[in-house]
C-alpha positions as CSV (number, residue, x, y, z in Angstrom):
1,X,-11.1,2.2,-61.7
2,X,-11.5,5.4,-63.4
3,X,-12.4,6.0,-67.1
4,X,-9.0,7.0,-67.7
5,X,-7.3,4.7,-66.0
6,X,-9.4,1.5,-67.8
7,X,-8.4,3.5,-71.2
8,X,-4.7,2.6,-71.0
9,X,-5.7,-0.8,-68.3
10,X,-2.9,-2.9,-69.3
11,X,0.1,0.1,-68.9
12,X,-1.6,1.1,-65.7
13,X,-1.3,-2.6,-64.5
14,X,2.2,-2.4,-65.0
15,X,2.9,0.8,-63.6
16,X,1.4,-0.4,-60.5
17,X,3.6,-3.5,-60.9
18,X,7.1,-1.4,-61.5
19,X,6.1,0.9,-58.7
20,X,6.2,-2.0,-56.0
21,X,9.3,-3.1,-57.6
22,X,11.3,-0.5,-57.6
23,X,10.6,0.1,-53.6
24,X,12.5,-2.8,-52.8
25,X,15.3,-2.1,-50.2
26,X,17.3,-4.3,-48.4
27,X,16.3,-1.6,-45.4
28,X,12.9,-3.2,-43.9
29,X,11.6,-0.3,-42.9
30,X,12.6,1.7,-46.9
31,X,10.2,-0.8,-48.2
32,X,7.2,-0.7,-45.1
33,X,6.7,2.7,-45.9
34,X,6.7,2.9,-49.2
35,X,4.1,-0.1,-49.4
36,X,2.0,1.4,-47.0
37,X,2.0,4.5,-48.9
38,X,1.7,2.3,-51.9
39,X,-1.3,0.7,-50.4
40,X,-3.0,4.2,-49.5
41,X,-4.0,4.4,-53.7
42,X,-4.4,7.7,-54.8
43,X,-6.0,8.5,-58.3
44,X,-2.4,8.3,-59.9
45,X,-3.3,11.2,-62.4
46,X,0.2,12.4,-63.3
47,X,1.1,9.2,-64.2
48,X,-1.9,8.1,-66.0
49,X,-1.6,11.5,-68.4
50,X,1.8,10.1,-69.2
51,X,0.2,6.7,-70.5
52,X,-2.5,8.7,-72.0
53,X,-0.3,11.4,-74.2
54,X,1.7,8.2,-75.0
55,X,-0.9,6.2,-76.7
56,X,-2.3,9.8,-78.2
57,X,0.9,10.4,-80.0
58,X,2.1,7.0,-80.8
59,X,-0.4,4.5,-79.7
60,X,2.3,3.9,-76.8
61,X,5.9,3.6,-75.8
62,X,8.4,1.0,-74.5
63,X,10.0,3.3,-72.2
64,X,6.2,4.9,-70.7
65,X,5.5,2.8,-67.8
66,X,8.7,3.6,-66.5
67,X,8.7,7.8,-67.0
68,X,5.4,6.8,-65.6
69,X,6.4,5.6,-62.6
70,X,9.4,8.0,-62.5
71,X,6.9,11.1,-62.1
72,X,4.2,8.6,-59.4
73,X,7.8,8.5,-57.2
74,X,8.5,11.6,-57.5
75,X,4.9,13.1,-56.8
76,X,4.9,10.5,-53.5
77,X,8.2,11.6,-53.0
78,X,7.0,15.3,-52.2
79,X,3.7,14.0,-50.2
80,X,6.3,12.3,-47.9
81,X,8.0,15.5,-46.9
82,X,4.5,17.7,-47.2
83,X,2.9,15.8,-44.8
84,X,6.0,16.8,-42.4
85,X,6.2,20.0,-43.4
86,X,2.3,20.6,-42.5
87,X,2.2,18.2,-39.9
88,X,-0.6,16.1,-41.7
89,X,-2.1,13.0,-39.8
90,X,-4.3,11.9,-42.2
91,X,-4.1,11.6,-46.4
92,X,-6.4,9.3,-48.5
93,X,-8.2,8.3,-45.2
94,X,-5.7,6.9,-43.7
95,X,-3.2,8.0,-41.1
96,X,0.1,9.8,-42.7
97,X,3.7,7.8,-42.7
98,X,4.7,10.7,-40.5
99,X,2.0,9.7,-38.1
100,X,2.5,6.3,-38.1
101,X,6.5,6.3,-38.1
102,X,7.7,9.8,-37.2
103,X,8.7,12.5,-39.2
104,X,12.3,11.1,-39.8
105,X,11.7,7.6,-41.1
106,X,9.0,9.7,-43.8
107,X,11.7,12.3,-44.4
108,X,14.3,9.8,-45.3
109,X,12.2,7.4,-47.2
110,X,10.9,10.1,-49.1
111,X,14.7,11.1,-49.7
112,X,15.2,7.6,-51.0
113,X,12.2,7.8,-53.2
114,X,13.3,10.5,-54.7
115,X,16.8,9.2,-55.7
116,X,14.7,6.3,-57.4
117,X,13.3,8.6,-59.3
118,X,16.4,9.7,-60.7
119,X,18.3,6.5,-60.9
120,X,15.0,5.2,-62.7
121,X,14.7,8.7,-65.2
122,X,19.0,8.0,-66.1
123,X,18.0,4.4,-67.6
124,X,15.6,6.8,-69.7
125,X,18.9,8.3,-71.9
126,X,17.1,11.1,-72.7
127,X,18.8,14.3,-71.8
128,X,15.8,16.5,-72.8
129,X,13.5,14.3,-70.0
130,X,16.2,14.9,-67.5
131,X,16.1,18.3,-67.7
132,X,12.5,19.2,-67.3
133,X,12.5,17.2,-64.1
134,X,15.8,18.4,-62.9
135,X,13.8,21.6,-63.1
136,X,10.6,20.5,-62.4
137,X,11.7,19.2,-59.0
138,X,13.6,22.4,-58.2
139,X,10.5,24.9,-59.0
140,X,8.6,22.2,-56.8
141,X,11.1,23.0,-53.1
142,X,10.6,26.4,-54.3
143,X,7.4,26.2,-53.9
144,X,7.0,24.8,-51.4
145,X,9.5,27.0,-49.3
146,X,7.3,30.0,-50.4
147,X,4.5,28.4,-49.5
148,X,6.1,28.0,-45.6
149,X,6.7,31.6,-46.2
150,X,3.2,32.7,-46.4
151,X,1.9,30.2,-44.0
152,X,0.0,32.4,-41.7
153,X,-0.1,35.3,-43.6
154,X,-3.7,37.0,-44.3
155,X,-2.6,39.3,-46.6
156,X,-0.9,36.5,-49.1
157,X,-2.3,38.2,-52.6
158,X,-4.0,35.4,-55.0
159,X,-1.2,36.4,-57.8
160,X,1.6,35.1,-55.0
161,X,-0.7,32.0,-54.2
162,X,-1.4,31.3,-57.8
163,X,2.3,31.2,-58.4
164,X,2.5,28.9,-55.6
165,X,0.3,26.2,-57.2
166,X,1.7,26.5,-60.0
167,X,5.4,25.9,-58.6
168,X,4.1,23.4,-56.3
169,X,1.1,20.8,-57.8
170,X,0.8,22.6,-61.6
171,X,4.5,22.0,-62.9
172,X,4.6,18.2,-61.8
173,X,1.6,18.1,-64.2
174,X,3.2,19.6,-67.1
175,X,6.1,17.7,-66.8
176,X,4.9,14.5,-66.6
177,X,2.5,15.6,-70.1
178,X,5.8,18.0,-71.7
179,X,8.0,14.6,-71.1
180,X,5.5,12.0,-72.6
181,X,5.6,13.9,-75.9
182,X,9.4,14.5,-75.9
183,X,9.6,10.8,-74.9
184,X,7.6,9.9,-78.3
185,X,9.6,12.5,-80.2
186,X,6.4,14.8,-81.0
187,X,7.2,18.1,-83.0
188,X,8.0,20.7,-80.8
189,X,4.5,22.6,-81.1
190,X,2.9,19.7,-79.5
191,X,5.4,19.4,-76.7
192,X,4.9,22.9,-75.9
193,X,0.9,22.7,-76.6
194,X,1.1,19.3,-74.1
195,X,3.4,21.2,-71.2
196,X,0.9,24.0,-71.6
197,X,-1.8,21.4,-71.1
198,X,-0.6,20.1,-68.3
199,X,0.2,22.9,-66.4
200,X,-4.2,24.2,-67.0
201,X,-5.0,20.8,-65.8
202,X,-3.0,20.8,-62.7
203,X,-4.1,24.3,-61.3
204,X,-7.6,23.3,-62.0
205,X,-7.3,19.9,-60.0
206,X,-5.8,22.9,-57.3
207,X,-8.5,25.6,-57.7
208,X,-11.2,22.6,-57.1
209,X,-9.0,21.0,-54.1
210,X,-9.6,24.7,-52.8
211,X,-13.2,24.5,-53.1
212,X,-13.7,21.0,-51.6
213,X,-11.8,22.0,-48.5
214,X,-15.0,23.8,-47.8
215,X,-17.5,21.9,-49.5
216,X,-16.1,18.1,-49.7
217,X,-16.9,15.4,-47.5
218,X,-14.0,14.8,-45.1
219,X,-14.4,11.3,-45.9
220,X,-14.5,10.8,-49.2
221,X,-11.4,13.7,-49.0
222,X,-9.3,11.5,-47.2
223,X,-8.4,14.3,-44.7
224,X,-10.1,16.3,-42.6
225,X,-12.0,19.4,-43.5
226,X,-10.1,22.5,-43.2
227,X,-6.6,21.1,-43.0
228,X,-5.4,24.0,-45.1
229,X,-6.6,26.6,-42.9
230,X,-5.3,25.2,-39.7
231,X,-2.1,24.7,-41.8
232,X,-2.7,28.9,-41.9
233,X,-3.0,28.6,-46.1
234,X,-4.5,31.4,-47.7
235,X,-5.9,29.7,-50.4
236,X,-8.7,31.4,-53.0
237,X,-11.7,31.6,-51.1
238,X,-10.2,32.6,-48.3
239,X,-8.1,35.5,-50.0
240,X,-11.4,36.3,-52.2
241,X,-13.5,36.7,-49.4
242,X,-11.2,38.9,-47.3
243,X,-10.4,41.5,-50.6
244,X,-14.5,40.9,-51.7
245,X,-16.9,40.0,-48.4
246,X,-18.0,41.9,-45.3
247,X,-16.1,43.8,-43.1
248,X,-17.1,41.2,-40.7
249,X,-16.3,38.1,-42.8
250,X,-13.2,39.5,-43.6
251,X,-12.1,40.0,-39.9
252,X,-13.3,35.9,-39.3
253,X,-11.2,34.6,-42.0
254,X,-7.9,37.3,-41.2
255,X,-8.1,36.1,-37.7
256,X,-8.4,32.1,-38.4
257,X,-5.4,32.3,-40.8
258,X,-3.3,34.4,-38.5
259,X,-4.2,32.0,-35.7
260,X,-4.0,29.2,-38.1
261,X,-7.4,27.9,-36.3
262,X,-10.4,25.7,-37.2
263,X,-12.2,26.5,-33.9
264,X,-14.9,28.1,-36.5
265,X,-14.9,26.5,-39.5
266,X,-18.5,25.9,-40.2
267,X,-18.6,30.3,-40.1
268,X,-15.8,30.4,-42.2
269,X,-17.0,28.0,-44.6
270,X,-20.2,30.1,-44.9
271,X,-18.6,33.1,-45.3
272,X,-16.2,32.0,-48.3
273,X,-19.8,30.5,-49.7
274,X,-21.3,33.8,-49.3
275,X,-18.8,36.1,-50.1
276,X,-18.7,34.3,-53.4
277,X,-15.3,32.9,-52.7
278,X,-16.2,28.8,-54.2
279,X,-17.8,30.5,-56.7
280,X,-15.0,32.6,-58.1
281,X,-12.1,29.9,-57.3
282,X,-14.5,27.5,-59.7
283,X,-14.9,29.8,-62.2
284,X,-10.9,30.2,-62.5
285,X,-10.7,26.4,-62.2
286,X,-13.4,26.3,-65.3
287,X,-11.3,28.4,-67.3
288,X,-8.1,26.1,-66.6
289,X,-9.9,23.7,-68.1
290,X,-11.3,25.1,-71.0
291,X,-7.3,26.1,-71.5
292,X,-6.7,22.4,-70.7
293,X,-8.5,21.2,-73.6
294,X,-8.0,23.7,-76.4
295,X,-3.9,23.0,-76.1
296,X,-4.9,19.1,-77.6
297,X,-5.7,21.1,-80.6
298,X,-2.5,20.2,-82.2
299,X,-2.7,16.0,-81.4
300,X,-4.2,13.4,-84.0
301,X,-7.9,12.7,-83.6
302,X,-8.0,9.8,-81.4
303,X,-10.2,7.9,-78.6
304,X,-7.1,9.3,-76.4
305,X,-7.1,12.6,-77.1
306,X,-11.4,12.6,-75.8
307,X,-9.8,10.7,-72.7
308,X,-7.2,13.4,-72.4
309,X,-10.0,15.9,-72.7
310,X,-12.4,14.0,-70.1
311,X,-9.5,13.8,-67.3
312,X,-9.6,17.4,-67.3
313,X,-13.4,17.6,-66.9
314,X,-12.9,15.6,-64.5
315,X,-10.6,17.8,-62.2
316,X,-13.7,20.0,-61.6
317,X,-16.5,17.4,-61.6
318,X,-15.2,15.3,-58.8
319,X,-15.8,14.7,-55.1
320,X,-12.0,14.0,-53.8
């Protein structure tokens, strides 16, 4: 267990508990998947940063757990249907629910997980929660439908890929901070200074994901190295190096995206290291954070604001 996670142990314990609850189906096969995927872990950061703005603004709130587990369903929700979409065989070291059941068992469990969401964000009465993830989940498809888009595409620019991690990974972050604060009634500044925060924290936990595609262990990953380049992702490095390294380099990494090929991947990976790509994605990812943590500014001194402030250090010191 993670600092963060031992800092708000007993809400965590029952988010866990809620989330195999609210999987039950009367449909055998609802309820295999969603255990398994269950099963599989996962850091659980999105919903632990609802906990933690909880107990930083109010030292906690009836209703958390379960606008915890409403943004945990519909985070696994969207894995279900990535791992489709990218035809994925293996996440958190373990092979996908695509893999192991077919694509339209996962599709349609992650349909149902979804609706849980919902049916579990109504209870919630709170029309301002609704609406941020009624958006939230919208600008999420679109993302992900642009990312299909430039699937394959070398010349994706990095201010079209940054809006796709934004859309896609970044927004489920600041909604899941933006609707702990609204859930504890916090003044609108720190609503807006905790959706703010949320969003920093979640394109750095990208920017870094970017960097440990080339760098990470593909077991401690949970996936195999390179998946987002045979997936044909332009992601930072890659984009850097083509705009910044060698005429050479630049050829490599234009071809393996086009061809959405790993063939060379140890080149690549040593020409994004090179080229300075790692070292400029990080940078960006550093200054995420530092954004991260000056929007607590405006929340009461509190052991949970320095935990709040340690889970985005920790999106760029990690290993997975």
């Amino acid at each position: 267990m993670l600092p963060f996670h031992k800092a708000v142990e007993s809400e965590f314990n029952q988010l866990n508990q809620m989330v195999v609850d609210q999987l039950h189906s009367d449909v055998s096969l609802v309820e295999n998947i969603g255990n398994y995927i269950v099963e599989g872990g996962g850091k659980r950061l999105r919903p632990v940063s609802v906990l933690l703005v909880a107990k930083a603004l109010q030292d906690g709130h009836p209703d958390a757990v379960q606008l915890a587990t409403v943004i945990e369903f519909i985070h696994t929700a969207t894995l279900l249907h990535d791992d489709v979409v990218d035809e994925s065989d293996r996440r958190r070291g373990r092979d996908t629910s695509n893999e192991k059941w077919g694509n339209s068992p996962a599709v349609l469990v992650g349909d149902f997980i979804y609706s849980r969401a919902f049916q579990l964000m109504v209870q919630l009465n709170n029309s301002a929660i609704m609406k941020v993830l009624a958006d939230t989940t919208n600008t999420i498809a679109e993302g992900e439908v642009q990312q299909l888009i430039n699937a394959g595409d070398p010349d994706t620019s990095e201010q079209s890929y940054l809006e796709v991690v934004r859309k896609k990974t970044a927004i489920l972050f600041s909604a899941a901070t933006e609707c702990a604060a609204l859930l504890c009634d916090a003044s609108q500044q720190q609503s807006a200074d905790l959706a703010a925060y949320g969003l920093h924290l979640g394109m750095a936990f990208q920017l870094q994901d970017d960097v440990l595609d080339y760098t990470g262990d593909s077991d401690e990953l949970g996936k195999n190295i390179g998946d987002d380049l045979a997936e044909g992702k332009a992601t930072l490095p890659l984009i850097y190096t083509i705009a910044k390294g060698s005429d050479e380099q630049s050829k490599l990494i234009r071809q393996a995206i086009e061809k959405k090929d790993t063939s060379q991947i140890e080149q690549v990976a040593k020409a994004v290291n090179e080229s300075g790509g790692l070292q400029y994605t990080q940078q960006l990812a550093e200054k995420e954070v530092e954004q991260a943590i000056n929007k607590l500014s405006s929340l009461p001194e509190s052991d949970y604001k320095g935990v709040l402030t340690e889970l985005a250090n920790f999106s760029l010191h990690r290993s997975h």
